[in-house]
C-alpha positions as CSV (number, residue, x, y, z in Angstrom):
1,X,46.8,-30.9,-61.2
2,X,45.1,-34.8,-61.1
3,X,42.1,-34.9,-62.5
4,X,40.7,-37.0,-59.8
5,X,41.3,-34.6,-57.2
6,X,40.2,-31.3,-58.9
7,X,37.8,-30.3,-55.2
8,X,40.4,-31.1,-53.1
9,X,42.6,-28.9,-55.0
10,X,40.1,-26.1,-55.2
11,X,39.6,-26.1,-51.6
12,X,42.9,-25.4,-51.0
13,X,44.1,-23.5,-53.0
14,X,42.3,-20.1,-52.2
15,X,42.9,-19.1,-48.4
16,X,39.0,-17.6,-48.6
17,X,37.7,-21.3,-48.6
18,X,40.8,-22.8,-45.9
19,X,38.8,-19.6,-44.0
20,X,35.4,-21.4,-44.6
21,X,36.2,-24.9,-44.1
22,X,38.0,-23.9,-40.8
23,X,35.4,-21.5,-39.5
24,X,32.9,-24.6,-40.6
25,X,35.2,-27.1,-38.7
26,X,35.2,-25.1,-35.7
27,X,31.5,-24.3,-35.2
28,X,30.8,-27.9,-35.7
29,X,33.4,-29.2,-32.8
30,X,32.1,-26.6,-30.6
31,X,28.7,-27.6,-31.0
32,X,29.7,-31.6,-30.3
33,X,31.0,-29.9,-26.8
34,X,27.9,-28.4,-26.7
35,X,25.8,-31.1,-26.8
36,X,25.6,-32.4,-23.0
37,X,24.3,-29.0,-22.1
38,X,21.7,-28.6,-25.0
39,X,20.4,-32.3,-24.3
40,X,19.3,-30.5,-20.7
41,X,18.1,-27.9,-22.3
42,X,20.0,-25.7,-20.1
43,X,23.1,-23.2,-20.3
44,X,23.6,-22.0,-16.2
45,X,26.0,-18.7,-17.9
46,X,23.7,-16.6,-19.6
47,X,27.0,-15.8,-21.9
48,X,27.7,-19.1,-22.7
49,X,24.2,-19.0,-24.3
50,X,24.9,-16.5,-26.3
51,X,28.4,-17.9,-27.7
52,X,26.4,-21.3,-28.7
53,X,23.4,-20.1,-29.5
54,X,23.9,-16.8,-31.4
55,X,27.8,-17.1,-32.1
56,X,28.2,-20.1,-33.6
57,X,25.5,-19.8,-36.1
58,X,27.2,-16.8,-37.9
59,X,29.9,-18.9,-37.9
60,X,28.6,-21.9,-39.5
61,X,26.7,-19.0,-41.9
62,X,29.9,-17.5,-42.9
63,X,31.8,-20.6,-43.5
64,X,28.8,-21.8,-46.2
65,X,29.2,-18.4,-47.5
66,X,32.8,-18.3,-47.5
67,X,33.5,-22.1,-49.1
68,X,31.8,-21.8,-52.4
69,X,33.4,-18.0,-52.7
70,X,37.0,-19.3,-52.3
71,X,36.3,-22.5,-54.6
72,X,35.0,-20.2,-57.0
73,X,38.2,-17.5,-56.9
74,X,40.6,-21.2,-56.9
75,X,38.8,-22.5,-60.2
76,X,39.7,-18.4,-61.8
77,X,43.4,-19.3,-61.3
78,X,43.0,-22.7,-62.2
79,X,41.5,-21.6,-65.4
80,X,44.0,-18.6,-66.2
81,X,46.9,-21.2,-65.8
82,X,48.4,-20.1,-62.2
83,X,47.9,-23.5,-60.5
84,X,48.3,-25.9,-63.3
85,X,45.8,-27.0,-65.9
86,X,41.7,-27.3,-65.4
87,X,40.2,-30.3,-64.2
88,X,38.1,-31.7,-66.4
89,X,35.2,-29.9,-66.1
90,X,31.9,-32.8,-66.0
91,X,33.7,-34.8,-63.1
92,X,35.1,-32.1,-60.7
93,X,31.3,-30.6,-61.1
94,X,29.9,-33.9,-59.8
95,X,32.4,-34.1,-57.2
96,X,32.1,-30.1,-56.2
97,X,28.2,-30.2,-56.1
98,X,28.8,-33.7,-54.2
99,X,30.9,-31.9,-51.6
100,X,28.2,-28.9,-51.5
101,X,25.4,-31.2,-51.0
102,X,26.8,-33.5,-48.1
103,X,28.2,-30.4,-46.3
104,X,24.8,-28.3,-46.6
105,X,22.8,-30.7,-45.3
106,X,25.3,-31.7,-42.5
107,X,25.0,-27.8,-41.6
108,X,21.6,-26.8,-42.4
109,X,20.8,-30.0,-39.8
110,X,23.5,-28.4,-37.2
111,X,22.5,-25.0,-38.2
112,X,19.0,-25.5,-37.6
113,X,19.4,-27.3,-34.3
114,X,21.3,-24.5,-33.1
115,X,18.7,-21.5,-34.3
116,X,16.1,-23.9,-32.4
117,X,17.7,-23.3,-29.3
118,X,19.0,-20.0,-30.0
119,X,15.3,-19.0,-30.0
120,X,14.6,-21.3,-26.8
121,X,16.9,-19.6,-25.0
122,X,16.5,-16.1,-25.9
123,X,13.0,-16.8,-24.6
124,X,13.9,-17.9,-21.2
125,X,13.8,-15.7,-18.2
126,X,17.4,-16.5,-17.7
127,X,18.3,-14.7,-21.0
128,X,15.8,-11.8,-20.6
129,X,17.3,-10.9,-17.2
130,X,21.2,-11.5,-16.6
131,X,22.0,-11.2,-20.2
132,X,22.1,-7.5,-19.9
133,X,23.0,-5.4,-16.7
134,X,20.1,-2.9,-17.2
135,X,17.0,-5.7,-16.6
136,X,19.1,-6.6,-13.2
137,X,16.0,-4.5,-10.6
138,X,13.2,-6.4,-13.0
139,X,15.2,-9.9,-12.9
140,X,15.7,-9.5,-9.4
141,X,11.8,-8.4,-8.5
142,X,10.9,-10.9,-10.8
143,X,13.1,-13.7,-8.8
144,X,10.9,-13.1,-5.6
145,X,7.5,-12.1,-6.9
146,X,4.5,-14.8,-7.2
147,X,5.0,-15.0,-10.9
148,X,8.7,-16.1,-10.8
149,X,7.7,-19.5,-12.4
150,X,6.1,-17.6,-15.8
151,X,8.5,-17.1,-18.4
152,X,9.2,-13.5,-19.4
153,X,7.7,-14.2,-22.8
154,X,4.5,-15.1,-21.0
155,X,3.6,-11.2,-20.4
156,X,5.8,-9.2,-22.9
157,X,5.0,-11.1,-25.8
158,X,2.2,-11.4,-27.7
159,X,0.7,-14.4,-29.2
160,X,1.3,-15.4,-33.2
161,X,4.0,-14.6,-35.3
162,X,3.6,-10.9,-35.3
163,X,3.7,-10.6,-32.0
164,X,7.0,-12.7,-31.9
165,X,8.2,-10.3,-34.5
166,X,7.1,-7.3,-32.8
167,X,9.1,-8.8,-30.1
168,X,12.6,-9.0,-31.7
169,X,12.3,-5.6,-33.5
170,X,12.0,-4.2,-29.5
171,X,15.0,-6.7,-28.5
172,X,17.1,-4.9,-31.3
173,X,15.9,-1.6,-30.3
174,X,17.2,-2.4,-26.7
175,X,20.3,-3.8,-27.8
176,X,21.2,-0.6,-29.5
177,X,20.6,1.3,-26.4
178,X,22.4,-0.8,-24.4
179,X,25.8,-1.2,-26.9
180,X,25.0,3.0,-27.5
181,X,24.8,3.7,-23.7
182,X,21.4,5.2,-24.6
183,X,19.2,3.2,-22.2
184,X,17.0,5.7,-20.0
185,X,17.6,5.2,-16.2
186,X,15.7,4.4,-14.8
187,X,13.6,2.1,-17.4
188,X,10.1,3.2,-17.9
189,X,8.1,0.9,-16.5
190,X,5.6,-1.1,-19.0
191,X,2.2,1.3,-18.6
192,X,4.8,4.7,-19.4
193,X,6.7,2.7,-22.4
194,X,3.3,2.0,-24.2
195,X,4.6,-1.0,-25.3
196,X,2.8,-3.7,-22.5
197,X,1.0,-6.5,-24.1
198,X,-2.6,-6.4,-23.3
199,X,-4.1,-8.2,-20.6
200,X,-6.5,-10.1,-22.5
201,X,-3.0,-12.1,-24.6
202,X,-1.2,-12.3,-21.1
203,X,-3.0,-11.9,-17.6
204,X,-6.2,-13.6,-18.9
205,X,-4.2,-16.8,-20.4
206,X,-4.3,-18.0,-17.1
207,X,-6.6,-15.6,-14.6
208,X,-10.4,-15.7,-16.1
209,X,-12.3,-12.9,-15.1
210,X,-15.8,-15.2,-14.1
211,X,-13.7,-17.3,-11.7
212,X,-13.0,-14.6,-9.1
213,X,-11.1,-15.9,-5.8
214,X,-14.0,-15.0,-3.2
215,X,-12.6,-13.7,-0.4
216,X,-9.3,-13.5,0.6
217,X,-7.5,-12.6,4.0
218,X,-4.4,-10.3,3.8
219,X,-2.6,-9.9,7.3
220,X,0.1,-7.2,7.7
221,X,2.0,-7.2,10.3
222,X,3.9,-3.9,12.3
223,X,6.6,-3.8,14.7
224,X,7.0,-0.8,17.0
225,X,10.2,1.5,17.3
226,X,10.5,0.4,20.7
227,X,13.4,-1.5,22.6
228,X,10.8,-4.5,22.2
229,X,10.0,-4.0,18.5
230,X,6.3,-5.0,19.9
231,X,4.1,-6.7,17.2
232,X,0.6,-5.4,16.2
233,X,-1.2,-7.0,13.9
234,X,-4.1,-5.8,10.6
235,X,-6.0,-8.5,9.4
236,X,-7.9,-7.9,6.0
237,X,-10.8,-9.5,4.4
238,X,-10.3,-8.2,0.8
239,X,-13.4,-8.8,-1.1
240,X,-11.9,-10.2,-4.3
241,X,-15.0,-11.8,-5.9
242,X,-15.0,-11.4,-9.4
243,X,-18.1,-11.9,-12.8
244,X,-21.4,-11.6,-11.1
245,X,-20.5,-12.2,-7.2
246,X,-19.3,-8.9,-7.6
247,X,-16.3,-7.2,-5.3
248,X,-13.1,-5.7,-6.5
249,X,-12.9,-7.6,-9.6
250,X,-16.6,-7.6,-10.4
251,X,-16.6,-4.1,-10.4
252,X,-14.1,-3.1,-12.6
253,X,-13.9,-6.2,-14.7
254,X,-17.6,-8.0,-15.0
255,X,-19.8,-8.9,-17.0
256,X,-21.2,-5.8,-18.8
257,X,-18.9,-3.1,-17.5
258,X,-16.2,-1.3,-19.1
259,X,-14.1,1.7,-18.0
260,X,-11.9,4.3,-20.2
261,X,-10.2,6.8,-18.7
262,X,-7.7,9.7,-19.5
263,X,-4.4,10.4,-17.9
264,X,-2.0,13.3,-17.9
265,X,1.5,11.3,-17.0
266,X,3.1,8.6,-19.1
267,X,2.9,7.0,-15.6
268,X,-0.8,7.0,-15.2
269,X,-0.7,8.2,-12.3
270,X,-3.2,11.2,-12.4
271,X,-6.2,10.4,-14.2
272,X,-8.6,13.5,-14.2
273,X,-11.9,11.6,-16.3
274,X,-13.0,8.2,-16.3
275,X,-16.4,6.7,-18.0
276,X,-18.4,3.8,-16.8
277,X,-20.0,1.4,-19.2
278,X,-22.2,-1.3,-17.3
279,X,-25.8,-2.8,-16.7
280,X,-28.2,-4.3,-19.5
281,X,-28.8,-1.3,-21.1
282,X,-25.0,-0.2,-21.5
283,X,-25.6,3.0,-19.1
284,X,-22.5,4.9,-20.0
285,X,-21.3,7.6,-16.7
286,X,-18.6,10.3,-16.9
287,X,-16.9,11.3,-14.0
288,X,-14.7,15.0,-14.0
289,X,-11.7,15.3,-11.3
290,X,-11.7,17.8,-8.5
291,X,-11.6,21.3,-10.9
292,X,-11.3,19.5,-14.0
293,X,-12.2,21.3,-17.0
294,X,-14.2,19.6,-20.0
295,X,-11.8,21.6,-22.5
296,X,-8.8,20.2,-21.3
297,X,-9.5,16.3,-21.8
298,X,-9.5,16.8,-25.8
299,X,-5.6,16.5,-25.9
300,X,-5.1,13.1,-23.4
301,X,-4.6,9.8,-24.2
302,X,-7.6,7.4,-23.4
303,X,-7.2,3.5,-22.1
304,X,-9.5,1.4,-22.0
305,X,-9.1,0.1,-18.0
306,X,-7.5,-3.6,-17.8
307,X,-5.9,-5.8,-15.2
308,X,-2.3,-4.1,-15.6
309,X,-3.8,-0.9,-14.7
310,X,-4.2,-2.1,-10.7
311,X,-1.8,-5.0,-11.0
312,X,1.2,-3.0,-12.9
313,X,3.6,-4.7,-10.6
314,X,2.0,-8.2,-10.5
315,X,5.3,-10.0,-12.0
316,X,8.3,-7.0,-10.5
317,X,6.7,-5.5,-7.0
318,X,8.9,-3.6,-5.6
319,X,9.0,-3.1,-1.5
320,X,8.7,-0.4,0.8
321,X,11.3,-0.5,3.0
322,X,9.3,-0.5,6.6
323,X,6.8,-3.2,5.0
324,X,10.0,-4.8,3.9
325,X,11.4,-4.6,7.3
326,X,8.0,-5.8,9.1
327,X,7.7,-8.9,7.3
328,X,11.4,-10.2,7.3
329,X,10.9,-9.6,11.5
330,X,7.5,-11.3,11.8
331,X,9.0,-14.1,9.6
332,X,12.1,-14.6,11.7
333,X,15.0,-13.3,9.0
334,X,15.6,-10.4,11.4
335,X,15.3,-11.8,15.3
336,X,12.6,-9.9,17.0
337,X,14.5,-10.1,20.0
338,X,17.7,-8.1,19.3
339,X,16.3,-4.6,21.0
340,X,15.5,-1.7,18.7
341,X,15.9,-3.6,15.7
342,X,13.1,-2.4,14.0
343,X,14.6,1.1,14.9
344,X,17.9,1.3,14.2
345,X,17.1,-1.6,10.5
346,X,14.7,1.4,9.6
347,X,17.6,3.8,9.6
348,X,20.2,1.7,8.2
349,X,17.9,1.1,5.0
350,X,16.8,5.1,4.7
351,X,21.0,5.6,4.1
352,X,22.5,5.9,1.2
353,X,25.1,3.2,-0.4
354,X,27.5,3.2,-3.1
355,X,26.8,-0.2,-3.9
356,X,25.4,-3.5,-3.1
357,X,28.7,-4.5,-1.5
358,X,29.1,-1.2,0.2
359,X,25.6,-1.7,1.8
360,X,26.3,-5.4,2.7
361,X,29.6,-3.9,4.7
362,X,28.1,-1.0,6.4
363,X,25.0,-2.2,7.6
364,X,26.6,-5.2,9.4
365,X,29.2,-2.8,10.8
366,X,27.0,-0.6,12.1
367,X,24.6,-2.9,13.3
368,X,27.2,-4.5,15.2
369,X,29.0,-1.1,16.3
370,X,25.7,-0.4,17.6
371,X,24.8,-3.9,20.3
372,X,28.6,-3.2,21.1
373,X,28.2,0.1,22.3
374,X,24.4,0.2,23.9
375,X,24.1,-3.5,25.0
376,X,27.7,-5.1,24.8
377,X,26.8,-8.1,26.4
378,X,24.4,-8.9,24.2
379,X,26.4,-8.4,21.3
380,X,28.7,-11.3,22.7
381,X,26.1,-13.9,22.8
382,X,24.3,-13.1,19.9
383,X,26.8,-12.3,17.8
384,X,25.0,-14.9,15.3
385,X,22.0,-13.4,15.7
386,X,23.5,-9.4,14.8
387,X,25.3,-11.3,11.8
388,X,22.1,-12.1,10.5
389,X,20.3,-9.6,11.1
390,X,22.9,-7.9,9.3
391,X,22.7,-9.9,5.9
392,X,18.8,-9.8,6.0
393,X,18.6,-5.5,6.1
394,X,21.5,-5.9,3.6
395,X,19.4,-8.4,1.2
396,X,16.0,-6.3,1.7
397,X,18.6,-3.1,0.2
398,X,19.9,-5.0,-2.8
399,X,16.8,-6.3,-3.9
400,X,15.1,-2.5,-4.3
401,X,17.6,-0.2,-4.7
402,X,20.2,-0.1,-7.7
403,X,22.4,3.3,-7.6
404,X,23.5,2.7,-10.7
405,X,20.6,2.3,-12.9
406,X,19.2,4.8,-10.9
407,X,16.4,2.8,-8.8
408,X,15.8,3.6,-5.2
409,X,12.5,3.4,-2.8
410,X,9.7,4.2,-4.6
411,X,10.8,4.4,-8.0
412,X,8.1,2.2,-9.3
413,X,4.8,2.6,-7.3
414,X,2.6,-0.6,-6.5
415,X,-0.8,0.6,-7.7
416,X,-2.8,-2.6,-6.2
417,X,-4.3,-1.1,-2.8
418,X,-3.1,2.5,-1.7
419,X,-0.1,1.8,0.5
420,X,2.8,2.7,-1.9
421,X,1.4,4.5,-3.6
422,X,-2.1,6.5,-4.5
423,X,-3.1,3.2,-6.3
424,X,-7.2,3.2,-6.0
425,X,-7.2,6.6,-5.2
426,X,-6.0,7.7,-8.4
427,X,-9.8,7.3,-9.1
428,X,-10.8,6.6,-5.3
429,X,-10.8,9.8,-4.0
430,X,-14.0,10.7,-3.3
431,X,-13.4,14.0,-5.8
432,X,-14.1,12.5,-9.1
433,X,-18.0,13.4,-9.8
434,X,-20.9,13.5,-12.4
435,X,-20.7,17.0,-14.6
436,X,-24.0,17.8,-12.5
437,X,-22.6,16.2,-8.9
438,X,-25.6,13.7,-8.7
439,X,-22.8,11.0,-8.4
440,X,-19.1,10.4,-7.6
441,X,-16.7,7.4,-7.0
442,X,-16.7,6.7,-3.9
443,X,-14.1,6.1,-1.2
444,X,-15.9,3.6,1.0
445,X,-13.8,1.3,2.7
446,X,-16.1,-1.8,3.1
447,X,-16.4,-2.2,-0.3
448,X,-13.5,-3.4,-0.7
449,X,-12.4,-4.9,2.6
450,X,-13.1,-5.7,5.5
451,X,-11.4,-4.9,8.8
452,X,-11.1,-8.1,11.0
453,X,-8.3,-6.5,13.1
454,X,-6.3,-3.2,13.2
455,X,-2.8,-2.8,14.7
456,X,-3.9,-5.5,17.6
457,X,-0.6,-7.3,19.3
458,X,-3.0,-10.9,19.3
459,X,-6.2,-10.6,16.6
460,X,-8.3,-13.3,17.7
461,X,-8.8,-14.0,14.3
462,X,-5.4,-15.3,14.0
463,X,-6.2,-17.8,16.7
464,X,-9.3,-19.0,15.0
465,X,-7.9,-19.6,11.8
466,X,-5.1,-21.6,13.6
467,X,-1.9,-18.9,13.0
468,X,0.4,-17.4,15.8
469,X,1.3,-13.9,15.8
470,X,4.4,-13.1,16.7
């Protein structure tokens, strides 16, 4: 063997280091490919992301590891005679830590721009949701909720470095249930799991309690099961206020009050004792459930109240299917001409499906079946009209229910309001009282809201305020 070629020669001459250097080679010309779509700072295929973020770092990993193993095995042969006679020994250890040097630093740089984005893009919502198949009802109630802008990391991670940690032991966790099957369907939602991030490290980055929102209108609208699907109208003033103006937020969140309760359900769903801390001189009030025994409270769980605790579904709200259905008429996704569509849409969401495809076929074959047979010449001139109709019950379906993972209407109650759930009146209901009954939470309707209009076909508040009802 020549003496001025002693690296070259242990390179090659183990197939352990050919192994690194190609494994080396190959993560490298992969990542030059890779470089368009890292200079956007995007990667559309969640899978893609994970080959160039996650997979080629092992690589370029096990090639370092891999190259100084098989140079070390070649220079054993060398020196027992099998592949000629040692190189001299001073100048193939310049050149080998010369060669070790110049390719670390060319790796540790690639390396370490890859890692950089690895992380990047494991924090992206993109990632979060479509990279596995069990997040799909979160990712998709995500997609259409008013916090589809905020990152996932936003909420479910918690500031600092342990919180980033805490976060990838629970990614690992997940990842093992998913590769073992072993994910519960449905998920838990993030009040039963235990493992939500308080509100103070994620609601109140951006919502401070002293700057409430005043008042705010909410209008629902209603269609009738009639051949019309008449309109009707309920316009809310929700009293939102917040700090010292008082209201909703006020209430529950001011200055000087804070609430515990206990509940019996992962869920927190039935909570039979809450205690109120508020005014100057911290008065502190206990309030018992309807037949709620002292005794019985010793073994439960106690929370201190926060903004998840109303707003559980802030970032993943699920619909009802009727309010669902309402609003995609009054908007004009479903035409509120086609007769009985609020009827017979009602119906062809209560069925069950197979799948999202199945439900995307049968509802526009049955919707269509249906203007054939009861108004046929309608079904010829708005045949447009049926077909869309069609695809909007269809998209309503797919975005709440999931037969496979086990998620249908209602599977994770709203607790804001009372609608979809018991929501306030899980505390609300009028039952919860003072050990001696000199005081209960009440159930009073105007302290929260307002009622400006109620099931009316034309509020004249709607007119004032410069909106047409349908």
């Amino acid at each position: 063997m020549r003496s001025d070629r002693p690296v070259a020669v242990l390179l090659t001459s183990h197939w352990v280091s050919l192994a690194g250097t190609c494994l080396v080679t190959t993560a490298g010309l992969l990542w030059l490919f890779a470089l368009p779509a890292q200079a956007r700072g995007r990667v559309d295929n969640p899978y893609t992301g994970i080959v160039l973020f996650l997979i080629l770092p092992l690589m370029f990993c096990l090639g370092l590891a891999l190259i100084p193993l098989g140079v070390l095995l070649a220079k054993r042969r060398v020196a027992s005679g099998w592949v000629g006679s040692p190189p001299e020994r001073a100048a193939a250890m310049r050149k080998l830590l010369l060669f070790l040097g110049v390719t670390t630093i060319a790796n540790v740089a690639i390396g370490s721009q890859l890692s950089y984005r690895a992380v990047q893009h494991m924090e992206t919502t993109q990632f979060c949701g479509q990279s596995c198949h069990v997040m799909k009802p979160e990712f998709t109630a995500h997609a259409v909720a008013p916090h589809a802008q905020v990152p996932c990391v936003s909420c479910h991670v918690s500031s600092g470095a342990t919180g980033w940690i805490q976060s990838k032991i629970n990614g690992t966790r997940q990842l093992y249930e998913v590769v073992s099957h072993s994910v519960p369907r449905p998920i838990p939602p993030g009040l039963s799991s235990g493992r939500l991030v308080a509100s103070e490290e994620s609601c109140e980055t951006c919502h401070a309690r002293g700057a409430g929102p005043g008042v705010r209108l909410k209008i629902i609208p209603k269609h009738a099961e009639d051949e019309a699907n008449t309109p009707n109208w309920t316009v809310l003033a929700m009293h939102m206020a917040g700090g010292r103006l008082g209201g909703i937020h006020g209430a529950h969140m001011g200055p000087g009050v804070a609430i515990r309760y206990a509940a019996t359900d992962a869920a927190r769903q039935t909570i039979p004792w809450v205690e109120v801390t508020r005014g100057p001189n911290n008065t502190v009030t206990a309030y018992l459930g309807k037949d709620v025994k002292p005794d019985s409270l010793a073994a439960l769980p106690r929370f201190a109240m926060q903004c998840v605790d109303c707003h559980n579904r802030a970032a993943h709200s699920f619909e009802r299917p009727d309010a669902a259905l309402d609003r995609a008429i009054a908007s004009g996704e479903i035409p509120v001409s086609l007769p009985f569509v609020r009827k017979k849409g009602g119906a062809l969401l209560a069925a069950e499906y197979a799948s999202e495809e199945d439900a995307r076929a049968r509802m526009s074959s049955e919707l269509g079946s249906f203007y054939e047979e009861a108004y046929p010449a309608l079904a010829r001139s708005n045949k447009k009209d049926i077909d869309c109709a069609g695809l909007a019950l269809a998209a309503i379906w797919s975005r709440n229910v999931f037969p496979d993972l086990k998620v249908d209407w209602g599977t994770y109650p709203n607790n804001l309001g009372h609608e979809d759930s018991p929501g306030c009146f899980r505390c609300h209901d009028g039952d919860h009282a003072t050990a001696d009954g000199s005081a209960s939470i009440g159930q009073d309707c105007a302290s929260c809201h307002e009622a400006l209009a109620v099931e009316e076909p034309n509020p004249a508040i709607l007119t004032t305020l410069g909106l047409t009802a349908q």
